[in-house]
Each structure stands twice: as C-alpha cells, then as structure tokens.
Backbone as JSON, one array per atom type, in Angstrom:
{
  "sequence": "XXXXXXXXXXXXXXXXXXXXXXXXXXXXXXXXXXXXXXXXXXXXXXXXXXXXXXXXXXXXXXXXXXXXXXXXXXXXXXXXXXXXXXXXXXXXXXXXXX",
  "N": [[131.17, 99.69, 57.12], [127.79, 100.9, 57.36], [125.99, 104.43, 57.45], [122.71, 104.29, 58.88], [119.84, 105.51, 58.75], [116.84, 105.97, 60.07], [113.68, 105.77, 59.05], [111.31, 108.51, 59.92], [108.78, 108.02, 60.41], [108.81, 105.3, 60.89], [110.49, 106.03, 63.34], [109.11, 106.95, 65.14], [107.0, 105.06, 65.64], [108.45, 103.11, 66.76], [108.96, 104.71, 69.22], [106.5, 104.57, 70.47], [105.91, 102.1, 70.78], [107.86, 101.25, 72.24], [106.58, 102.92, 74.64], [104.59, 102.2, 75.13], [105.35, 99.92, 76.2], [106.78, 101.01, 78.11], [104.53, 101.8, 79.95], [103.44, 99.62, 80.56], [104.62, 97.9, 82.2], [104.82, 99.81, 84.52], [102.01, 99.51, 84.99], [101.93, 96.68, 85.98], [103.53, 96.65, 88.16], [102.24, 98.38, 89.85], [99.84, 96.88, 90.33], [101.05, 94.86, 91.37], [101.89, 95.69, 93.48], [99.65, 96.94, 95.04], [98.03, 94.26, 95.67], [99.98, 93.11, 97.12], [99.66, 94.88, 99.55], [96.77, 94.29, 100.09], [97.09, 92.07, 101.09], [98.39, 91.91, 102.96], [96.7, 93.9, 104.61], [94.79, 92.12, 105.44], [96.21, 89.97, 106.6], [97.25, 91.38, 109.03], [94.16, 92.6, 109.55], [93.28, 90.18, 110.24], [95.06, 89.35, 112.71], [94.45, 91.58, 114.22], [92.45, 90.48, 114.92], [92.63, 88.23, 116.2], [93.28, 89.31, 119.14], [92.24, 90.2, 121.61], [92.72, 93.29, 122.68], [93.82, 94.39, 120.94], [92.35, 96.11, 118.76], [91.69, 98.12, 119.8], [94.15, 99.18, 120.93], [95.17, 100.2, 118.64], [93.44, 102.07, 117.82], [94.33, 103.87, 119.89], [96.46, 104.38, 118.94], [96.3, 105.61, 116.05], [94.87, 107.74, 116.86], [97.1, 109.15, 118.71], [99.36, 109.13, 116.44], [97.53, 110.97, 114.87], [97.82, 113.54, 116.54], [99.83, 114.38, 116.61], [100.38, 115.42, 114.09], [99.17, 117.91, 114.1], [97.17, 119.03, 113.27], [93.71, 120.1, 111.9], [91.54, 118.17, 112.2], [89.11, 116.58, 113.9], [88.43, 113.53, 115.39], [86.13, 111.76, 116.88], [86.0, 108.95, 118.66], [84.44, 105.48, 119.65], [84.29, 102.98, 121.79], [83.55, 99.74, 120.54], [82.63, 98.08, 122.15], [80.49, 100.35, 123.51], [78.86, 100.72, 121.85], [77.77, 98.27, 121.19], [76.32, 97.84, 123.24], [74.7, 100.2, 123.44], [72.65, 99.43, 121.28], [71.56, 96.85, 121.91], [70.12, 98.16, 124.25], [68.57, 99.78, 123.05], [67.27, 98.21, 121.77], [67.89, 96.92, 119.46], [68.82, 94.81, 116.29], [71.94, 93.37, 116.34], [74.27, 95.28, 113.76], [75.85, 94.21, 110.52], [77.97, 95.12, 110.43], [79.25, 94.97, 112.48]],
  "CA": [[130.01, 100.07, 57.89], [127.04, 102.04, 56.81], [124.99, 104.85, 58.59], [121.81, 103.76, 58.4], [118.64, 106.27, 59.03], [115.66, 105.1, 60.09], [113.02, 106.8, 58.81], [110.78, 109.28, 61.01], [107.35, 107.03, 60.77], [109.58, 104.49, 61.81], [111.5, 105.88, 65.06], [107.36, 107.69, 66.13], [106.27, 103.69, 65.91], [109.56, 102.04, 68.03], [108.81, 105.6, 70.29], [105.09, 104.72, 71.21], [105.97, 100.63, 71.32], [108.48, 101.49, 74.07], [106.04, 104.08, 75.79], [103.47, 101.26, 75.47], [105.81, 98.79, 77.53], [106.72, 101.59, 80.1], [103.03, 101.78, 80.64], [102.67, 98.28, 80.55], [105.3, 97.8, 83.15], [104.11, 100.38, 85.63], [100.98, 98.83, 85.71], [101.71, 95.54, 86.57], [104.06, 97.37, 89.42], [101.4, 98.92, 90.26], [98.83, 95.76, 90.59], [101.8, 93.89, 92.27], [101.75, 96.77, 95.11], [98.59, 96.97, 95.3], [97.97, 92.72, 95.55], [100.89, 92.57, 98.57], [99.71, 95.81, 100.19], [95.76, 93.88, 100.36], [97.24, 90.82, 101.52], [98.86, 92.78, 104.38], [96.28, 94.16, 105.26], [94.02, 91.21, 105.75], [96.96, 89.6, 107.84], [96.35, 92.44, 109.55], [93.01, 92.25, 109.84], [93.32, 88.67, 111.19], [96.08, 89.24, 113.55], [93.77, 92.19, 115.6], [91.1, 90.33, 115.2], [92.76, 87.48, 117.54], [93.71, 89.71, 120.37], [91.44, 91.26, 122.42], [92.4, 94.38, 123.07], [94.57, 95.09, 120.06], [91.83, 97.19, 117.82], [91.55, 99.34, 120.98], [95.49, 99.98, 120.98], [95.72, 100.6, 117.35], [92.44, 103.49, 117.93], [94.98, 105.35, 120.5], [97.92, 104.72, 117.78], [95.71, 106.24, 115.54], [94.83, 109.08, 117.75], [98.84, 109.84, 118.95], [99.71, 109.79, 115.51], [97.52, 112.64, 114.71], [97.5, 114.29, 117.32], [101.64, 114.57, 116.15], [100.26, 115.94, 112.83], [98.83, 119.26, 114.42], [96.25, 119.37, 111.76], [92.58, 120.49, 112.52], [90.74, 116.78, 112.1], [88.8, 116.13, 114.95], [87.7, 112.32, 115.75], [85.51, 111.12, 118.24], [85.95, 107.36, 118.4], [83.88, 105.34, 120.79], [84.65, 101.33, 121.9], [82.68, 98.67, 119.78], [81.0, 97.57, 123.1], [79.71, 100.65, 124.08], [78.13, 100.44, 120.74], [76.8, 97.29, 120.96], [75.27, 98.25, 124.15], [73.28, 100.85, 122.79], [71.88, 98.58, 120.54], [71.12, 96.0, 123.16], [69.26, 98.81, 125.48], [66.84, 100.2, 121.73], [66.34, 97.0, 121.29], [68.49, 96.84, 117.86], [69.95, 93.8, 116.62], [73.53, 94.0, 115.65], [74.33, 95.93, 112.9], [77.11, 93.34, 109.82], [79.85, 96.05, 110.23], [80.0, 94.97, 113.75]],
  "C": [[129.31, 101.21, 57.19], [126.34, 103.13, 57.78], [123.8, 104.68, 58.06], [120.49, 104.49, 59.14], [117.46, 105.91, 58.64], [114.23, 106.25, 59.9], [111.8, 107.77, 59.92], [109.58, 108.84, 60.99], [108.01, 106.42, 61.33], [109.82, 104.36, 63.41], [109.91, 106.66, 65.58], [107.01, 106.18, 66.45], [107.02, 102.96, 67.19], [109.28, 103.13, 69.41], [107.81, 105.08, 71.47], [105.15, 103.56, 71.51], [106.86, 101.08, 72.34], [107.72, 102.28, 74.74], [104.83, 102.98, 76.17], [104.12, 100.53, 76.67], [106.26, 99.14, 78.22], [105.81, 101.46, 80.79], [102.53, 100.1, 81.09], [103.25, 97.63, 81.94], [105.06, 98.18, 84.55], [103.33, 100.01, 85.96], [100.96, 97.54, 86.31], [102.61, 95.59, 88.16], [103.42, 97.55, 89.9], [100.29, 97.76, 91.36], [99.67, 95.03, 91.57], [101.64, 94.42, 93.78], [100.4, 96.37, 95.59], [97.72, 95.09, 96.44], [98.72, 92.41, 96.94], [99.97, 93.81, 99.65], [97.89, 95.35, 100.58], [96.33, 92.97, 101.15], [97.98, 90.86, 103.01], [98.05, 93.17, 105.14], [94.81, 93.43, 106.11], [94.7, 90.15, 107.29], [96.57, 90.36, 108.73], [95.6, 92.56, 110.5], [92.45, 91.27, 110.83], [94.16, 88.82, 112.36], [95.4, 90.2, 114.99], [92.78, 91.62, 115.47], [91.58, 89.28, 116.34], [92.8, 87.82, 118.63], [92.59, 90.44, 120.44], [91.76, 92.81, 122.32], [93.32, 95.32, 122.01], [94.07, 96.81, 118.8], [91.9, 98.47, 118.99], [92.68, 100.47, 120.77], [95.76, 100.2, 119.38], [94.71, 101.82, 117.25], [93.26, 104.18, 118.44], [95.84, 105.26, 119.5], [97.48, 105.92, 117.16], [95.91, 107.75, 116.25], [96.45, 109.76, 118.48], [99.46, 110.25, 117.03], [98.93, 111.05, 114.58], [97.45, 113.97, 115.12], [99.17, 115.17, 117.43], [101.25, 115.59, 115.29], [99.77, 117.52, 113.07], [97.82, 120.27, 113.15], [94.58, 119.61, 112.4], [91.54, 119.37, 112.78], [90.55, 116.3, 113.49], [87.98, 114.62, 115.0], [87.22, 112.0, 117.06], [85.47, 109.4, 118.13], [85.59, 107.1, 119.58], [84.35, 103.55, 120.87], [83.72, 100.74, 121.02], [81.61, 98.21, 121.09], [80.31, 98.75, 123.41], [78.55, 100.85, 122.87], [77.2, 99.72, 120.67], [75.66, 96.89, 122.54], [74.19, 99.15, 124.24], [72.53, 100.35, 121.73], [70.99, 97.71, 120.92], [69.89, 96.79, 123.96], [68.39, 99.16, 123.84], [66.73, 99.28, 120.97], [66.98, 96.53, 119.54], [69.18, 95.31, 117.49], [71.42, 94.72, 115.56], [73.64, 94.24, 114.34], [75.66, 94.39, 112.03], [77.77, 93.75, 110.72], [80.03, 95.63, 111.76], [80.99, 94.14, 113.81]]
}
C-alpha cells in the first residue's frame, strides 16, 4: 500500500463539487416543502370553502391564537357579508377577492 496525496487544486475542486451537491440537495428539499406545503394549502382552501361557517371559525382561531401571543398586533376583522352588504347599499359591484 501507498499513501497517496492528492494534490491541493485537487481536494479545493472535490471541496466545492460536494458543496455544490449540498446546495443542490437543499434546494430541491426546499422546492419539495414548499410544493406539499401549497398543495395543503389549497386542500385547505377547498375544504373551508365547502362549509359554511368554517372561514368564520378559523377568523376566531386566528384571533385566540394571538390573543395567546400577548404581542401588540391589533386586528379588526369584519364577516365577508357584512362586506358585501356595504357594497350592495353604495351601489358597488362585488369586488374578485370576494
């Protein structure tokens, strides 16, 4: 057996090809998260959009869980209809985002 030293251009090149395919790795971790963590939230999306009164109870969630946090962020959140009743009375039509 020999010892066999690899020269120091060498082990900087095999350094930055493995730092390349950490990076290369993380990102597709990354994209994978990202990809399930959309697709969740479209379920989601769909799932309060069937129930009636579910966006309502996910506004107080909202509101208990920061109201836990004891942080200074004040929200005023109002229903979607009484919204689309002031629209109705100045004559507005409905806004997309509704």
């Amino acid at each position: 057996m020999k010892d066999v030293d690899i020269p120091e251009q060498m082990q900087r090149a095999i350094a930055r090809e493995a730092e390349a395919i950490r990076e290369k790795r993380a990102r597709i971790i990354k994209a994978e998260g990202e990809n399930e963590a959309a697709q969740k939230l479209a379920e989601a999306a769909t799932m309060i959009g069937t129930a009636p009164g579910a966006l309502e109870l996910r506004r107080l969630q909202t509101l208990t869980e920061i109201g836990v946090e004891h942080n200074s962020t004040i929200i005023a959140m109002l229903p979607v209809e009484l919204l689309h009743a002031a629209q109705k009375i100045a004559g507005l039509p409905p806004t997309s985002a509704d």
